[in-house]
DSSP file (Angstrom, degrees, kcal/mol; ACC not computed):
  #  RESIDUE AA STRUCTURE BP1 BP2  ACC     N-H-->O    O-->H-N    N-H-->O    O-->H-N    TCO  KAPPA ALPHA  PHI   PSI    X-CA   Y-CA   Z-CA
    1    1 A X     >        0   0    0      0, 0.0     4,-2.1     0, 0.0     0, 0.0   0.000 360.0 360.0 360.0 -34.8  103.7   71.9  139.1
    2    2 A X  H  >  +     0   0    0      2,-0.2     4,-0.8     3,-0.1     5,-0.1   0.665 360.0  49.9 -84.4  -6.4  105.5   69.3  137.7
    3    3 A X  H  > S+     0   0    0      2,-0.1     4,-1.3     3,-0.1     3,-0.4   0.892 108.2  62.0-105.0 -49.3  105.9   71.0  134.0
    4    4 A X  H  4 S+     0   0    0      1,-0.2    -2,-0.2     2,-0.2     4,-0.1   0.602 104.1  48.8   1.8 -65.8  107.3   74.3  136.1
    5    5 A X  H >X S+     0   0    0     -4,-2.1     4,-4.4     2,-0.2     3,-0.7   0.920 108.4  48.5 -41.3 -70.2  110.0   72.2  137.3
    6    6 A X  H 3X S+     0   0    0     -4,-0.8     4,-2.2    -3,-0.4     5,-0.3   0.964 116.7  49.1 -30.2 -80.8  111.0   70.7  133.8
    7    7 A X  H 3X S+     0   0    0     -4,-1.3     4,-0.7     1,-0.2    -1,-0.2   0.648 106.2  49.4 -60.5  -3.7  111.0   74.1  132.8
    8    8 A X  H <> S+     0   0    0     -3,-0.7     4,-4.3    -5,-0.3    -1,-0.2   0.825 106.3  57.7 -76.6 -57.3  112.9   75.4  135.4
    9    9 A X  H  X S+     0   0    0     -4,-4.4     4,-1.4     1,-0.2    -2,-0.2   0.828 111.6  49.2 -51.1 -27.6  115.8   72.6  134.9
   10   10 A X  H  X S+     0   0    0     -4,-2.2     4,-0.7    -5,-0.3    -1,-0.2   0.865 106.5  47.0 -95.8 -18.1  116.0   73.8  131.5
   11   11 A X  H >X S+     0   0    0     -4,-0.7     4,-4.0    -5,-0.3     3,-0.7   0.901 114.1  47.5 -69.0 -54.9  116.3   77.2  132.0
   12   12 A X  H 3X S+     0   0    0     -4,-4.3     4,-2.1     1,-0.2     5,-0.4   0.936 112.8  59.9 -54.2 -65.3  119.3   76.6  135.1
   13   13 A X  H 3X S+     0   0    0     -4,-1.4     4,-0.7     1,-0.3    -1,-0.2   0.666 105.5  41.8 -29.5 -45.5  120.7   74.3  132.3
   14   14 A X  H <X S+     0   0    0     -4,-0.7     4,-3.1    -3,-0.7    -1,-0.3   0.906 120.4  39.3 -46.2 -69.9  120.9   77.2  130.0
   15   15 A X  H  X S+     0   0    0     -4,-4.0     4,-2.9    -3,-0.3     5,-0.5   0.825 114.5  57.4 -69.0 -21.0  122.4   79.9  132.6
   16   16 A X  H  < S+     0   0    0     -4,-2.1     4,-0.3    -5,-0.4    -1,-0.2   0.700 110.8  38.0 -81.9 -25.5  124.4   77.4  133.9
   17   17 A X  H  < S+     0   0    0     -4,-0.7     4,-0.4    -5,-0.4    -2,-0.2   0.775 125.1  40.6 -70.6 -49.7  126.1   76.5  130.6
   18   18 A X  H  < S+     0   0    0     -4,-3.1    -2,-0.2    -5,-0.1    -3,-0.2   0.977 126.8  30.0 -59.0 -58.9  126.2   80.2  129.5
   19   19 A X  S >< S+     0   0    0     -4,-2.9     3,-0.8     2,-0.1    -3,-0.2   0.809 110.0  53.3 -62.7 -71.3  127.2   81.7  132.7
   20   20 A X  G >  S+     0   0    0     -5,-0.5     3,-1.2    -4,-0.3    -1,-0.1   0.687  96.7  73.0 -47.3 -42.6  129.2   79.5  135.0
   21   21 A X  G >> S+     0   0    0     -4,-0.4     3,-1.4     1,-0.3     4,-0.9   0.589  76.3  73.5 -35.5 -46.9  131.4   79.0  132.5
   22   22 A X  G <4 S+     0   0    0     -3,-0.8    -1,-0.3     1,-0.3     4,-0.2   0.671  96.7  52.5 -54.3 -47.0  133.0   82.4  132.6
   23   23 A X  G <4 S+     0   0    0     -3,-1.2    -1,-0.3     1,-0.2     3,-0.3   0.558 104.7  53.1 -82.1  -3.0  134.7   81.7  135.7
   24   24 A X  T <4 S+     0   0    0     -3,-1.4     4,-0.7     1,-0.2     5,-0.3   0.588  76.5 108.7-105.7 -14.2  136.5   78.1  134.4
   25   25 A X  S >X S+     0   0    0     -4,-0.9     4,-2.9     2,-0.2     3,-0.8   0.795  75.4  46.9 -12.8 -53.2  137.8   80.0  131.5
   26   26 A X  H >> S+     0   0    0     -3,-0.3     3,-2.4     1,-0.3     2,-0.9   0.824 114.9  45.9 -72.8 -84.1  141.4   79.8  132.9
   27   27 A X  H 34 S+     0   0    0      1,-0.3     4,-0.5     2,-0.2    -1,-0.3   0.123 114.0  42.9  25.2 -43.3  141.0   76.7  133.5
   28   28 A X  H <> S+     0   0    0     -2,-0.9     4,-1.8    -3,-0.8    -1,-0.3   0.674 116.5  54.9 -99.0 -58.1  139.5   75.7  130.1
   29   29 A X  H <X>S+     0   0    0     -4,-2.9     5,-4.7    -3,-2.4     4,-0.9   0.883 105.7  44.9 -74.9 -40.3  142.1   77.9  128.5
   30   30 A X  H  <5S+     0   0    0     -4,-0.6    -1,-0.2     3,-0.2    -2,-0.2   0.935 114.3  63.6 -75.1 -22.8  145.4   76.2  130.2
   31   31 A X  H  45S+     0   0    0     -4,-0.5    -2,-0.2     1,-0.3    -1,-0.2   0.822 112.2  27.6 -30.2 -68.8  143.5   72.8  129.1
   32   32 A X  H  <5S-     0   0    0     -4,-1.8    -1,-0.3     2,-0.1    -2,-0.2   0.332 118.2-106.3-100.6  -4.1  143.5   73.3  125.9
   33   33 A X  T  <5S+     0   0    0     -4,-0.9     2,-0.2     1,-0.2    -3,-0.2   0.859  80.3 111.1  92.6  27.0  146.7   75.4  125.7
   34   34 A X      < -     0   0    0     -5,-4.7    -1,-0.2    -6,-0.1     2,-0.1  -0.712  69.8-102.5-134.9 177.9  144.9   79.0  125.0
   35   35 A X     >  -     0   0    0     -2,-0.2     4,-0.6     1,-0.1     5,-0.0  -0.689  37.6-109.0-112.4 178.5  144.5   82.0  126.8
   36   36 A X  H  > S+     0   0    0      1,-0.2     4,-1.6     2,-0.2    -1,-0.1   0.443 115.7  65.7 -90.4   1.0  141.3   82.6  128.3
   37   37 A X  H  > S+     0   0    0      2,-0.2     4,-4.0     3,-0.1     3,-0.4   0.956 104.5  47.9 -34.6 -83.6  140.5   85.3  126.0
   38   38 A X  H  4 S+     0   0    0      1,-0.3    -2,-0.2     2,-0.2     4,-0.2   0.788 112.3  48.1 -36.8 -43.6  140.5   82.7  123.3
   39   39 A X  H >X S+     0   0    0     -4,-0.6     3,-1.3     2,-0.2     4,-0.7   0.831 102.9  58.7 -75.6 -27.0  138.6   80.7  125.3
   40   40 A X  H 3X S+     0   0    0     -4,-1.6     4,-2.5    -3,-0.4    -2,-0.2   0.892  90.7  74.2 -27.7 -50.5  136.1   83.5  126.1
   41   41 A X  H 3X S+     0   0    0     -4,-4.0     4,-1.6     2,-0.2    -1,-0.2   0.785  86.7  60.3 -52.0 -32.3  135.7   83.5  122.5
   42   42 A X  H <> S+     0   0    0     -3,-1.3     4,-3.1     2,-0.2     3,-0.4   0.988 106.0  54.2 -62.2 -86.5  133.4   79.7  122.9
   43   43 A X  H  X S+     0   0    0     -4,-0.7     4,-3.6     1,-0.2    -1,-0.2   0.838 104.1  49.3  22.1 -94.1  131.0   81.8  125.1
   44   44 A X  H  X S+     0   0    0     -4,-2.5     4,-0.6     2,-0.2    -2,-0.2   0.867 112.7  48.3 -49.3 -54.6  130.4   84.5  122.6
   45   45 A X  H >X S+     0   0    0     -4,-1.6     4,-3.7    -3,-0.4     3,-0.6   0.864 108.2  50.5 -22.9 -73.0  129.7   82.1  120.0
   46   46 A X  H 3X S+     0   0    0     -4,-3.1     4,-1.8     1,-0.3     5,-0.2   0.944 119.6  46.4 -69.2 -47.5  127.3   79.9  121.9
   47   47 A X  H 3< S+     0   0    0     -4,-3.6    -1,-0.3    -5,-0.3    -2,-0.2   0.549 105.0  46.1  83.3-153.3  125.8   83.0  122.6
   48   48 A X  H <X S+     0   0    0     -3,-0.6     4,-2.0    -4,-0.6     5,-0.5   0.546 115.2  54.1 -98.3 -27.2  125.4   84.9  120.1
   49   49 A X  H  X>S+     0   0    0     -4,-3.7     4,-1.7     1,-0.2     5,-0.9   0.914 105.9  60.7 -61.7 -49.7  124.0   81.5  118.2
   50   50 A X  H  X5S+     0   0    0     -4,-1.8     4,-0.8    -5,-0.5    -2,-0.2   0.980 107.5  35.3 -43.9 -57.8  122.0   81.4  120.7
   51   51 A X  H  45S+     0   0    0     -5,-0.2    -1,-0.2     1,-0.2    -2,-0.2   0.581 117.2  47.8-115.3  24.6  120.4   84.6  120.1
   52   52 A X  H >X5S+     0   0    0     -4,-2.0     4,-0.7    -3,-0.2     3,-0.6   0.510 110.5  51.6 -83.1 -29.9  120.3   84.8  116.6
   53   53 A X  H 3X5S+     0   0    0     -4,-1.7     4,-2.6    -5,-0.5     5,-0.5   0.854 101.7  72.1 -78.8 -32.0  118.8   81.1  116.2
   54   54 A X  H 3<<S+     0   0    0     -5,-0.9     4,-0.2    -4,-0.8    -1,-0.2   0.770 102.7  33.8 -46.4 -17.0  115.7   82.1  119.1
   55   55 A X  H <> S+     0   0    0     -3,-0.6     4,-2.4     3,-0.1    -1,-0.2   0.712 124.0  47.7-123.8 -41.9  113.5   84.2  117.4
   56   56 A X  H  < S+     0   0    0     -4,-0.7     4,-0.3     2,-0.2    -2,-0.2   0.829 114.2  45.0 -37.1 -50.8  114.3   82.3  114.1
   57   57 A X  T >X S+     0   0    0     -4,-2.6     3,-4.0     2,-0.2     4,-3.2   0.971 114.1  55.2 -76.0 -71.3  113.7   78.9  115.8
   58   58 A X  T 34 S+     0   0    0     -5,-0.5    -2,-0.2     1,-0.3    -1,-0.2   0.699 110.4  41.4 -41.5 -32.3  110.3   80.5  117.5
   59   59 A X  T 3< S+     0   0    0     -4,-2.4    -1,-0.3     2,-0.1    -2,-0.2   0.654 114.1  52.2-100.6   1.0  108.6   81.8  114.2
   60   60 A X  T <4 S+     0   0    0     -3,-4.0     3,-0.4    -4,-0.3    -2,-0.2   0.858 121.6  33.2 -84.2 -31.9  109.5   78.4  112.2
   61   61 A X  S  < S+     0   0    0     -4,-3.2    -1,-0.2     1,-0.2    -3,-0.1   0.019  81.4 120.7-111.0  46.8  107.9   76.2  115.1
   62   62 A X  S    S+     0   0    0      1,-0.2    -1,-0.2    -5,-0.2     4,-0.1   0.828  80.4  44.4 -57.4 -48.8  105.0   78.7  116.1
   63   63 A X  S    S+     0   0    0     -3,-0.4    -1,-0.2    -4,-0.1    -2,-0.1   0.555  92.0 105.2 -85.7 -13.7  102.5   76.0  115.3
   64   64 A X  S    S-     0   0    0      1,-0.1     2,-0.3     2,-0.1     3,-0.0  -0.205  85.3 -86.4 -58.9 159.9  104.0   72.9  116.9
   65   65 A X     >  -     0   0    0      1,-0.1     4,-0.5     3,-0.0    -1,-0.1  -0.627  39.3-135.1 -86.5 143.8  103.1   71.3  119.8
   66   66 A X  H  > S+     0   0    0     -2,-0.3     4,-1.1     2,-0.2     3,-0.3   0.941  97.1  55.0 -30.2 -89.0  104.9   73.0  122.7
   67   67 A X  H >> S+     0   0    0      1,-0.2     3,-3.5     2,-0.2     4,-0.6   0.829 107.5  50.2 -24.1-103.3  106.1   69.9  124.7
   68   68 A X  H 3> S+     0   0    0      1,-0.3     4,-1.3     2,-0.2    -1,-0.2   0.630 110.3  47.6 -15.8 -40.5  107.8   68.4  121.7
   69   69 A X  H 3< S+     0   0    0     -4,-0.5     4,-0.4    -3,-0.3    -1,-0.3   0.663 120.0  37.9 -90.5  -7.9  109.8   71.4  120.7
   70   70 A X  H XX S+     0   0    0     -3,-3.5     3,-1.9    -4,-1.1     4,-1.5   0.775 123.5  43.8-118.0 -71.6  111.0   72.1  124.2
   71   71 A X  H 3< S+     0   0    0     -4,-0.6    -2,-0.2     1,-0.3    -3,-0.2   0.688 114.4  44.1 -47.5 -18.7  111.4   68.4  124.9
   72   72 A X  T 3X S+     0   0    0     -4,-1.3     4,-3.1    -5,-0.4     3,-0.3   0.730 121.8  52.1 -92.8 -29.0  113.1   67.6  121.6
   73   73 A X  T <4 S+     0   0    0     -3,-1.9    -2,-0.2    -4,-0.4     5,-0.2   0.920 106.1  47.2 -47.5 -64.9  115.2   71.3  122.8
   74   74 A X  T  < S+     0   0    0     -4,-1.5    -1,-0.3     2,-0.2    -2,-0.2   0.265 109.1  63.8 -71.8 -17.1  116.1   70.3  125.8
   75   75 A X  T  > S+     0   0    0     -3,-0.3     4,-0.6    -5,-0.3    -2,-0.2   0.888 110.8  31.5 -72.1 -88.6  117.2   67.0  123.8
   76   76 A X  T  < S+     0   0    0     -4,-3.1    -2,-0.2     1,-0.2     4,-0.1  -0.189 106.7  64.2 -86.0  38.9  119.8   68.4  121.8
   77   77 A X  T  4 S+     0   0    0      3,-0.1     4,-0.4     2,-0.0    -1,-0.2  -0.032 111.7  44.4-114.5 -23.8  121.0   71.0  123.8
   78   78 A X  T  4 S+     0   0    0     -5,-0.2     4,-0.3     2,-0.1    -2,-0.2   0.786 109.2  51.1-112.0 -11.7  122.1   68.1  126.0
   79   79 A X  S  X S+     0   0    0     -4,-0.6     4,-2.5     2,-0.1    -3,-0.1   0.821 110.2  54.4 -52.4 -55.8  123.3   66.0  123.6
   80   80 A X  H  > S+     0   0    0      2,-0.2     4,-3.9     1,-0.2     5,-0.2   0.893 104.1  54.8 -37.5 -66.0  125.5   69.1  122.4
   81   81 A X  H  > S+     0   0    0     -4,-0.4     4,-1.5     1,-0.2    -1,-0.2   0.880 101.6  56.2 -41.4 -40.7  126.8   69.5  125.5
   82   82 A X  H  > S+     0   0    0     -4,-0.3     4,-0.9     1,-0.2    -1,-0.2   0.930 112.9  43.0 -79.2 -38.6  128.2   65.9  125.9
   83   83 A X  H >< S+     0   0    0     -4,-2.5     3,-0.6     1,-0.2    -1,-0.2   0.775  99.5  61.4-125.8  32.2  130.0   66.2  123.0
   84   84 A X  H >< S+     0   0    0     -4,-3.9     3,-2.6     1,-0.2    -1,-0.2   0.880 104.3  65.8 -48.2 -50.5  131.3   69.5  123.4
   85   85 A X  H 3< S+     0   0    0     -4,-1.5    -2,-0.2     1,-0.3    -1,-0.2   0.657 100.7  39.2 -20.4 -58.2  132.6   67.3  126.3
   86   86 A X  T << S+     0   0    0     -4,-0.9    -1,-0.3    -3,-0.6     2,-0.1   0.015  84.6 131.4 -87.7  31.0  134.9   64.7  124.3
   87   87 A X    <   -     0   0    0     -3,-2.6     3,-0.1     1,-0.2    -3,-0.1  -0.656  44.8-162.6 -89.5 143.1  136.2   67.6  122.0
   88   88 A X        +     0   0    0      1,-0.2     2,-0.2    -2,-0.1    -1,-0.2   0.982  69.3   9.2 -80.5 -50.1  139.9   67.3  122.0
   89   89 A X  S    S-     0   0    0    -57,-0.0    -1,-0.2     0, 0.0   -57,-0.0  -0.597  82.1 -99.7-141.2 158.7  140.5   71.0  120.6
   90   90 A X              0   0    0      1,-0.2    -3,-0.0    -2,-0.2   -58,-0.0   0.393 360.0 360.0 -69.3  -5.2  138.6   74.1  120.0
   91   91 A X              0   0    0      0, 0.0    -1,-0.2     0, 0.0    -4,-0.0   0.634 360.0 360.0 -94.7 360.0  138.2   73.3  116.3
């Protein structure tokens, strides 16, 4: 039960980054001084990296232990996140 859970927190972590987002666009956008188009664009990005780097990431670490690559995943994906966090500007 208890690795279900983990993997369940990483997956709402995921949709909740991807998803949610989409509605603080304006928000996001007057922030930083951009329309929310522009900011839309951040979104798209993450993504579309997202799902070109998946199938990529999945046949280089096919043979690794499991745990590691989704803890080490789960790792920097949250790392990312924080310091998407201090970015003064989208560039």
């Amino acid at each position: 039960m208890e690795r279900i859970a983990v993997l369940a927190l990483g997956m709402f972590a995921l949709g909740l980054d991807a998803y949610v987002v989409a509605g603080l666009l304006p928000g996001i956008g007057s922030s930083f001084g951009i329309t929310s188009g522009e900011a839309g664009q951040t979104v798209t990005v993450f993504t579309l990296t997202y799902a070109l780097a998946a199938p990529v990431c999945a046949t280089l670490l096919a043979r690794r232990p499991i745990r590691k690559i989704l803890a080490l995943a789960l790792a920097v994906f949250g790392l990312a996140n924080a310091l998407s966090a201090w970015a003064g500007s989208l560039l």
